[in-house]
C-alpha positions in Angstrom: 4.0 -31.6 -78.8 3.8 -29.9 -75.4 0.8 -30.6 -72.8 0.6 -27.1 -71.2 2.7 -27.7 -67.6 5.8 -27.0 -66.3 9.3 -29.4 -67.2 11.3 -30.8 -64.6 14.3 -28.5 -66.0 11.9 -25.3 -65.4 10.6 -26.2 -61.6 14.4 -26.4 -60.9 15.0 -23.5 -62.0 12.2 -21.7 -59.9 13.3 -23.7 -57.2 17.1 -22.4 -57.2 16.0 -18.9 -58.2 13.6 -18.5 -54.4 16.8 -20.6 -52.8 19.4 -18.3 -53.7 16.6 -15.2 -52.9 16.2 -17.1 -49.8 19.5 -16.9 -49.2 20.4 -13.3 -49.5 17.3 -12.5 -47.5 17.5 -14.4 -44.6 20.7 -12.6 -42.7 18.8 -9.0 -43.1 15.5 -10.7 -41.8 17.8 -12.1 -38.8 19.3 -8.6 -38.1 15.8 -7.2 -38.3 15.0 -9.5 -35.5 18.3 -8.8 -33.6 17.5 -5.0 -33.6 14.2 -5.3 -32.6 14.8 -7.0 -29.5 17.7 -4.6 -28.9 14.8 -1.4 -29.3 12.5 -3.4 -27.3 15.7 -3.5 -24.5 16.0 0.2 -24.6 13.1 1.1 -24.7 13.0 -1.0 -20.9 15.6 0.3 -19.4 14.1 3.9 -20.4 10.6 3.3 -18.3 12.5 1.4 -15.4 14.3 5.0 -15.8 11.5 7.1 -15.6 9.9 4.4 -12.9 12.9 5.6 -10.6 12.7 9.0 -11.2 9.0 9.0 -10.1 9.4 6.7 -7.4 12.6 9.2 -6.3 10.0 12.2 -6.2 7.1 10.4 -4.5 9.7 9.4 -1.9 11.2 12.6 -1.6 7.8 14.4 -0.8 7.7 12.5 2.2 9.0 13.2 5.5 12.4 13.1 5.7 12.5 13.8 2.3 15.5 13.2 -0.5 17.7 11.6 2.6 14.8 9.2 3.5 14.4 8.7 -0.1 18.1 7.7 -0.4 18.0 5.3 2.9 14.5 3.8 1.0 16.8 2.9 -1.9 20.0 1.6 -0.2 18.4 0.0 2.3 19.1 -3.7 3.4 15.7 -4.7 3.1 15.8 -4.1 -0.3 15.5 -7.3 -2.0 15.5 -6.1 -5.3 15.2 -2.3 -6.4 12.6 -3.8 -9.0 9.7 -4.1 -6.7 10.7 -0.4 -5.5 9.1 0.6 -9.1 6.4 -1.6 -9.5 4.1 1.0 -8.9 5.5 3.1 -11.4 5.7 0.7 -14.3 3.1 -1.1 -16.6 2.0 -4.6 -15.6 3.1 -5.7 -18.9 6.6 -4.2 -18.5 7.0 -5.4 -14.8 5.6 -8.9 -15.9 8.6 -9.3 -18.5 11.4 -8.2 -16.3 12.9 -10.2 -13.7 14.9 -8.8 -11.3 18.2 -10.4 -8.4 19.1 -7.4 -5.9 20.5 -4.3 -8.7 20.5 -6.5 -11.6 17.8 -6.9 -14.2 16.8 -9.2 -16.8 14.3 -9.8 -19.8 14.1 -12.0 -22.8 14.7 -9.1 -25.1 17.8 -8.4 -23.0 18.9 -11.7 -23.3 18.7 -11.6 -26.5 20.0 -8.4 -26.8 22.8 -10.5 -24.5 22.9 -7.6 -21.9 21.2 -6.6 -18.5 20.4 -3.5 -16.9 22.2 -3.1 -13.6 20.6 0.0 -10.8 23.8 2.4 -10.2 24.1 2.8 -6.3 23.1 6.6 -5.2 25.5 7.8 -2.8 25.2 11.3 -1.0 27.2 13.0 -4.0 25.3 12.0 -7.0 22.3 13.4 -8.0 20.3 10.3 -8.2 20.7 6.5 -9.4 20.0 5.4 -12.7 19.6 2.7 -14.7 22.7 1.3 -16.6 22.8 -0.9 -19.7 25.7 -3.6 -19.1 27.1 -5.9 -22.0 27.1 -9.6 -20.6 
């Protein structure tokens, strides 16, 4: 006679069927995670990108123009080229960024284990830009 319920030899069963579900699942729900952080990386070093592109031309339009603009940049005042561009960025992009002289950092980059590194702009290249460098 059965008393409507489950056996102990049925909940074991349910239990290794979401276990080995759980299993197969969890590495593409890590990579998931991986690759969004990576996006979320790119997608960084894209604005700081466009940040230094419009920070070149509003330097440039000053007097002096692209030269002064280039001095601006290489300077040795320049603590970190990151608080060149803070004008140019989003508060919530500059917030999550930390920068040490040309070298960038963020936790999606750490996780992404890279940083983004400002290229130095020399009188023969067009203009800097920002690199993406595996730690």
């Amino acid at each position: 006679m059965r008393c409507g319920g489950f056996s102990f030899v049925e909940i074991l069963v349910a239990v290794a069927v979401i276990a080995v579900l759980s299993a197969l699942l969890l590495p593409r729900i890590a990579g998931i995670d991986e690759a969004s952080h990576a996006a979320v990386a790119r997608q960084q070093q894209a604005e700081l990108q466009t940040a230094l592109g419009n920070w070149i031309i509003a330097q440039s339009s000053r007097p002096g123009g692209l030269a002064a603009a280039r001095d601006a940049y290489t300077g040795t005042n320049v603590v970190n080229k990151l608080d060149l561009l803070q004008p140019y960025l989003q508060a919530s992009t500059y917030g999550s960024l930390d920068a040490d002289g040309d070298t960038v950092e963020s936790p999606a980059l750490d996780k992404a284990n890279a940083y983004l590194q400002f290229s130095p702009w020399t009188v023969s290249s067009q203009q800097p830009i920002v690199e993406w460098k595996n730690k």
